[in-house]
Steps between C-alpha positions, in 0.01 A plus 500: 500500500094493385268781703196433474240699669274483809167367331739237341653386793203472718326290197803255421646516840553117539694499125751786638595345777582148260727711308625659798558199645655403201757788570344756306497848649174679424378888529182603575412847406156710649403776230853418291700567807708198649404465863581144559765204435356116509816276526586143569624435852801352607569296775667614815742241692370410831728706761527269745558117472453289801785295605785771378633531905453077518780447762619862543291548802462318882216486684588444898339216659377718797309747231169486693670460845327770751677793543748593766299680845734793465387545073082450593527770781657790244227408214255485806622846684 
């Protein structure tokens, strides 16, 4: 794993991150003294896929039907 220090990584910045993309791990040093890691990213998998409960759940017809008289009058009270 190269280290290479601060000065250096500001100047050839856009090279490290080729080779980090090019899954090389690199270590940049201030004054000889590692204080940072650049390496490649990985891909996360998306959590959720729509279309994974496709036919596992019902929607009732009367969804947007007004609500019983006896219902409105406790959210109203």
């Amino acid at each position: 794993m190269p280290t290479v220090n601060m000065h250096e990584a500001k100047t050839h910045l856009s090279r490290l991150v080729d080779r980090a993309a090019a899954n090389e791990e690199i270590v940049i040093a201030k004054a000889g003294k590692p204080i940072a890691k650049l390496v490649p990213l990985t891909e996360t998998k998306p959590r959720f896929r729509f279309g994974t409960l496709a036919g596992l759940l019902r929607v009732p017809d009367d969804l947007d039907a007004p609500l019983p008289a006896d219902l409105l009058e406790a959210f109203e009270a």
